[in-house]
C-alpha positions in Angstrom: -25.2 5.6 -8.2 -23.5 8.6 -7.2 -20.3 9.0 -4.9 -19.1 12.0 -3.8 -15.4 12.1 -2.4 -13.6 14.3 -0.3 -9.5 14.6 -0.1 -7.9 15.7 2.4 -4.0 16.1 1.9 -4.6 16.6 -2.3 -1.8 18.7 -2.9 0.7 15.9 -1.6 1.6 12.6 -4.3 -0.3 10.5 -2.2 -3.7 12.5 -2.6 -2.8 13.8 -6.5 -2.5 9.5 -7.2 -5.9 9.3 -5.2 -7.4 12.0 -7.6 -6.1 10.4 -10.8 -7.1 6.9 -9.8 -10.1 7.0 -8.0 -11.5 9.8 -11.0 -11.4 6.6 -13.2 -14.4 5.1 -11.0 -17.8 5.5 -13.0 -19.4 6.2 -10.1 -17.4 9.1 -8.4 -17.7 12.7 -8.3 -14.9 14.7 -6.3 -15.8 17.2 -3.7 -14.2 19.2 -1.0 -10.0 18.8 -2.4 -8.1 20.3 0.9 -4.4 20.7 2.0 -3.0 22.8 4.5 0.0 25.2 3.4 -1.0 24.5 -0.1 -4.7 25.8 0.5 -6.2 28.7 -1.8 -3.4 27.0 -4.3 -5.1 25.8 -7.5 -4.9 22.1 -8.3 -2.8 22.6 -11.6 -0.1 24.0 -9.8 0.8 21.2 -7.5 -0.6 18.2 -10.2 -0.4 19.9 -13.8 -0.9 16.2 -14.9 -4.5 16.2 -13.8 -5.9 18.6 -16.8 -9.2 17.8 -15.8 -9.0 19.3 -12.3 -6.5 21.8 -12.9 -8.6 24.6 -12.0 -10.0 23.2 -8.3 -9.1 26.0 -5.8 -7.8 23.3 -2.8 -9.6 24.1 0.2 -8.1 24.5 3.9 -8.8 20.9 5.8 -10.9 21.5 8.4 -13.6 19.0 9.3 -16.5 21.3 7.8 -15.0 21.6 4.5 -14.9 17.5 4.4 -18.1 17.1 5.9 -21.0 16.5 3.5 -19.6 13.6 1.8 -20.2 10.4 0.9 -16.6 9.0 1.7 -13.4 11.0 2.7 -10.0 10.0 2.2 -7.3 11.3 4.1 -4.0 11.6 2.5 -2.1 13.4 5.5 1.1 12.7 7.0 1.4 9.9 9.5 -0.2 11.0 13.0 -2.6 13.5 11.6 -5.3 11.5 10.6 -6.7 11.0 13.8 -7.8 14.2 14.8 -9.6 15.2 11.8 -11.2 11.6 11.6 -12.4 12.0 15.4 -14.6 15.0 13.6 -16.2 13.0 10.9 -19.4 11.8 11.1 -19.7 7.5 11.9 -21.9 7.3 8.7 -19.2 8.8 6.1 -16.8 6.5 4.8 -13.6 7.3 6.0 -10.1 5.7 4.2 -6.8 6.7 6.0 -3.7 6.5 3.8 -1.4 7.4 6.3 0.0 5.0 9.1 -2.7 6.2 11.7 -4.8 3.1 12.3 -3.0 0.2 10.8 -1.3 -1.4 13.9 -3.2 -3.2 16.2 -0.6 -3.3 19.5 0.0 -0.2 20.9 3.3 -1.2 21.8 4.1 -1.2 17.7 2.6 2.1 17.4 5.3 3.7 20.4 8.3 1.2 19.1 7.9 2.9 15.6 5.6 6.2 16.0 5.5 9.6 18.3 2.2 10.4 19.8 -0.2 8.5 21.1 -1.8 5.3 19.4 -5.7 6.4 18.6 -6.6 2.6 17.4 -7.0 0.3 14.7 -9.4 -0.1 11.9 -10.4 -2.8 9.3 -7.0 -2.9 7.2 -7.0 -2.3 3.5 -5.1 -5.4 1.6 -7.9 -7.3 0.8 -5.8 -10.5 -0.5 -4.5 -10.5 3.0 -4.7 -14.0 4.3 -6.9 -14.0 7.5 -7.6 -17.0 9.8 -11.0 -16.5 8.6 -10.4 -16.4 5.0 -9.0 -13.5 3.1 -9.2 -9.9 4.4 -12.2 -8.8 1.8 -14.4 -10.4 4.6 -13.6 -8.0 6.9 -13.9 -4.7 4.8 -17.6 -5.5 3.5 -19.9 -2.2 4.4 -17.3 -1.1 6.9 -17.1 3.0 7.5 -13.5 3.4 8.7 -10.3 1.5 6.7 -6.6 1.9 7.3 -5.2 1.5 3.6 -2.1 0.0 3.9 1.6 0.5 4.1 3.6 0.7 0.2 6.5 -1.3 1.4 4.5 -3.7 3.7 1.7 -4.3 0.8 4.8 -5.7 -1.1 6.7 -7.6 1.6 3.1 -9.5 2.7 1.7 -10.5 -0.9 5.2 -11.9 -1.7 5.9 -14.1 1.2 2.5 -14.8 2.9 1.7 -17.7 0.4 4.6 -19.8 2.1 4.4 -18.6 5.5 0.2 -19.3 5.6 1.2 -23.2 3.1 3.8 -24.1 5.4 6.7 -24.4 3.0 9.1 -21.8 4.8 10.4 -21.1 8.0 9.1 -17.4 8.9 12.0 -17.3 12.0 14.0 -15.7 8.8 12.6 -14.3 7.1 14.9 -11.1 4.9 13.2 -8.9 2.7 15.4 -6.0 0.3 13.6 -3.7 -1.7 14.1 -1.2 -4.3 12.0 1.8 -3.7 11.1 5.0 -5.5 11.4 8.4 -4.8 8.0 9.4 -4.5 7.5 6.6 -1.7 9.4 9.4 0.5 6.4 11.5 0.1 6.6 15.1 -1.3 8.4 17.3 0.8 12.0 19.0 0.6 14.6 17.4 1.7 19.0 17.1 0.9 18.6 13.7 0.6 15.6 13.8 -2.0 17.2 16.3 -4.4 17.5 15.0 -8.0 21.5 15.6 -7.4 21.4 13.4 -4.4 19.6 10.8 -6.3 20.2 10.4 -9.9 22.7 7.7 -10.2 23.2 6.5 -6.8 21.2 3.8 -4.9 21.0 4.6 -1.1 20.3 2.5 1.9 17.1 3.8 4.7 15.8 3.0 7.8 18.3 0.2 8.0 18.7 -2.0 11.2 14.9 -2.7 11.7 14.5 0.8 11.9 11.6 1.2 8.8 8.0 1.8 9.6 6.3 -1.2 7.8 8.5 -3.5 9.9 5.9 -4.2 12.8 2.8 -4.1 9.8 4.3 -6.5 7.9 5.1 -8.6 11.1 1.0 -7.7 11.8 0.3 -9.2 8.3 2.3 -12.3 8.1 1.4 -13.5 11.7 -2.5 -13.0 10.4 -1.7 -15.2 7.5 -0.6 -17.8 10.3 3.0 -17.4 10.7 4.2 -18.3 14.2 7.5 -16.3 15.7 8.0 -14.2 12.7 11.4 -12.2 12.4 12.3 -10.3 9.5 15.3 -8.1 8.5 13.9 -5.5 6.4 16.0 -3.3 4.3 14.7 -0.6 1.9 17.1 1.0 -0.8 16.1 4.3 -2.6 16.9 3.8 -6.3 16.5 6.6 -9.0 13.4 6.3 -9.9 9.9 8.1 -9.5 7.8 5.4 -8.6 8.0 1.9 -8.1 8.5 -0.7 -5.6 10.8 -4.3 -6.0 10.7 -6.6 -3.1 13.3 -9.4 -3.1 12.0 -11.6 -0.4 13.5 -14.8 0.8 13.3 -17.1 4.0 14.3 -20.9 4.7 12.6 -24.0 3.0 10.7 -25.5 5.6 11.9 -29.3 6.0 10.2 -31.7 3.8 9.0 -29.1 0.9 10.1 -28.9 -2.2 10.3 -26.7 -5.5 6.8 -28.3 -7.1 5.0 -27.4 -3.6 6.5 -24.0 -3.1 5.3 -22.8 -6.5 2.1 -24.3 -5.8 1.4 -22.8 -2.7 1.6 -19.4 -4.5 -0.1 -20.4 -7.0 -3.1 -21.4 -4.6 -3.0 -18.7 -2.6 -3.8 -16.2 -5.6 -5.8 -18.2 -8.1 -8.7 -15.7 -9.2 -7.3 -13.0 -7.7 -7.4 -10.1 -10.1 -4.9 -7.9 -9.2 -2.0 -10.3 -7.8 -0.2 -12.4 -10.5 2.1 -15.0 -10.2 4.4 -14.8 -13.4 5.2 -18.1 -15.4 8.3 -19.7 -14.6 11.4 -17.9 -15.7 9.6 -14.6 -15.8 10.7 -12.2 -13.5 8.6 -9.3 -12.0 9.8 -5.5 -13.4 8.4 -2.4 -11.7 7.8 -0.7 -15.2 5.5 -3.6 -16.0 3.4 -2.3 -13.2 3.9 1.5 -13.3 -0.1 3.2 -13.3 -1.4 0.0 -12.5 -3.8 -2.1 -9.6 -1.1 -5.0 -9.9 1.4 -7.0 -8.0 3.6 -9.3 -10.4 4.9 -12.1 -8.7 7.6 -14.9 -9.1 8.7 -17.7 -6.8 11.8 -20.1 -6.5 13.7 -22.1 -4.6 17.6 -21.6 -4.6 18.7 -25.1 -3.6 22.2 -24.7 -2.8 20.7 -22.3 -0.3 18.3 -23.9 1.1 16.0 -20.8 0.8 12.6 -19.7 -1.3 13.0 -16.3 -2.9 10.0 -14.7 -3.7 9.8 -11.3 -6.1 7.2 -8.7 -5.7 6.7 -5.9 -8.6 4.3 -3.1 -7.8 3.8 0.8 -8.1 4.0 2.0 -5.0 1.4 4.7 -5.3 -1.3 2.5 -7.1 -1.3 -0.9 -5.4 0.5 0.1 -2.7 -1.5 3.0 -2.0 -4.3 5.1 -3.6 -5.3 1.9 -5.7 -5.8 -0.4 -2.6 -8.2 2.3 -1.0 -10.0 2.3 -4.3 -10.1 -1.3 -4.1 -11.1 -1.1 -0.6 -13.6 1.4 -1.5 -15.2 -0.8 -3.8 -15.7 -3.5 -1.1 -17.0 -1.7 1.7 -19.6 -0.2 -0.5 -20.5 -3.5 -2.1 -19.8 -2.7 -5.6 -17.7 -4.8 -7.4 -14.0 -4.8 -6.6 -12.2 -4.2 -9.7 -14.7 -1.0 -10.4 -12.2 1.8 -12.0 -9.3 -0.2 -11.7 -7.0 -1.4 -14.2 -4.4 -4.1 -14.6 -3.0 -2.3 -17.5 0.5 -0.7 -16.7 2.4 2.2 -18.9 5.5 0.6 -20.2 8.2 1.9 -21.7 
């Protein structure tokens, strides 16, 4: 079986981490690799870590020159995707890693987003607890997928075993993560210069301001939480890639330590890319650098009366270009792991 793949968006971290990952796959063979400003650039000089493709001239993005394809992935700012996906035949396979079709309400989309909201498609977590079972259902030979939010991938696999078992009270539910650099995107800014970063750890998007905030809301209320609020706080820390989500929220009344553990060890049994650590082993983002893989640990802080939950993953793997790959793998019917690895690069 042959798949040919089209990326639109390739000059960018998000579409050079779709390149590398998805040119693992057995199966794929890259086409039409298009930017905008970067177009007529050769690969090398945007991804020189990609020696393979180094010489692919990137193409302008234009709906012809991603037409022909067996599945296009777009890897375009937030509120770009839709016009070029309105172009693209309802037989290719079409994976948005941008923000442009993962809210459902409308409302969500002008609380957080400018422009107008053009929709929602099947969303791209597949562990993602659903009333009907888990959100792989729902992406099998599917032609349009939203791949999900970095920050929101790790907020929802950490807490939604406790808000779906019962074991925590989802009215508070406080979430603090560590984020890399590259989950900024690539673009020049003050505030992203290695002398604004390098040994400092900064605050964003504080206040309920972040993007992922109604997402992960979206998320947790599909794995049946009821009146979800969450105070979401993201802090930049120097380094490239990585995200580590500190998660905590109320024990529910009548749950304990032995059932709070248990529920998260329920809710991810067989999975194969979400791991719940033994006890007393804590979650490190270098453990999970390159890699498919969420590392997971669960407690409860007595004294507090509150479960922390710890969520470890790369950022542009599992929180991104891995997921579509994932995703990918499902809606095509081949088998989900295809070209993905658990395997991280540590030190």
């Amino acid at each position: 079986m042959s798949i040919s793949v089209a990326i639109a968006g390739a000059s960018g971290y998000v579409g050079g981490e779709v390149l590398r990952v998805f040119s693992q796959h057995p199966d794929v063979e890259f086409g039409a690799l298009t930017a905008h400003s970067s177009a007529g650039d050769t690969v090398g000089q945007h991804h020189p870590h990609l020696v393979p493709f180094a010489d692919r001239v990137i193409l302008d993005t234009t709906a012809e020159n991603l037409a022909g394809h067996d599945v296009v992935v777009l890897a375009l700012p937030h509120g770009a995707s839709a016009a070029i996906a309105a172009q693209l035949p309802d037989d290719v396979l079409v994976i948005d890693c941008g923000a442009d079709y993962r809210l459902t309400d409308p409302s969500d989309w002008a609380a957080y987003y400018p422009g107008e909201h053009a929709g929602s498609w099947p969303y791209g977590i597949p562990e993602l607890i659903t009333p009907a079972g888990r959100q792989r259902e729902h992406l099998a030979g599917v032609k349009r997928i939203a791949a999900p939010g970095c920050n929101a991938s790790a907020v929802t696999l950490a807490m939604q075993p406790g808000v779906n078992a019962g074991v925590v009270d989802a009215s508070d539910i406080v979430a603090t993560l560590a984020v890399g650099y590259s989950g900024a995107g690539k673009k020049l800014a003050t505030n992203l210069l290695a002398s604004e970063g390098l040994g400092s750890a900064v605050p964003y998007a504080v206040g309920g301001t972040h993007r992922h905030v109604p997402e992960i809301i979206q998320n947790l209320t599909s794995a049946g939480g009821q009146g979800i609020r969450l105070s979401f706080t993201p802090i930049l820390v120097p380094m490239s890639r990585g995200i580590l989500a500190s998660v905590t929220a109320p024990l529910a009344p009548g749950a304990g330590a032995a059932a709070v553990r248990q529920a998260w060890l329920d809710a991810y049994e067989g999975e194969p890319f979400v791991k719940v650590l033994p006890e007393g082993q804590w979650p490190a983002t270098a453990s999970a650098v390159g890699a498919n893989t969420a590392l997971l640990q669960v407690t409860v802080d007595e004294r507090a009366g509150r479960v922390i939950a710890v969520c470890a993953l790369d950022n542009l793997v599992k929180g991104t270009a891995g997921a579509a790959l994932q995703s990918m793998n499902i809606a095509l019917g081949l088998p989900e792991a295809t070209g993905l690895t658990t395997i991280g690069v540590a030190p």
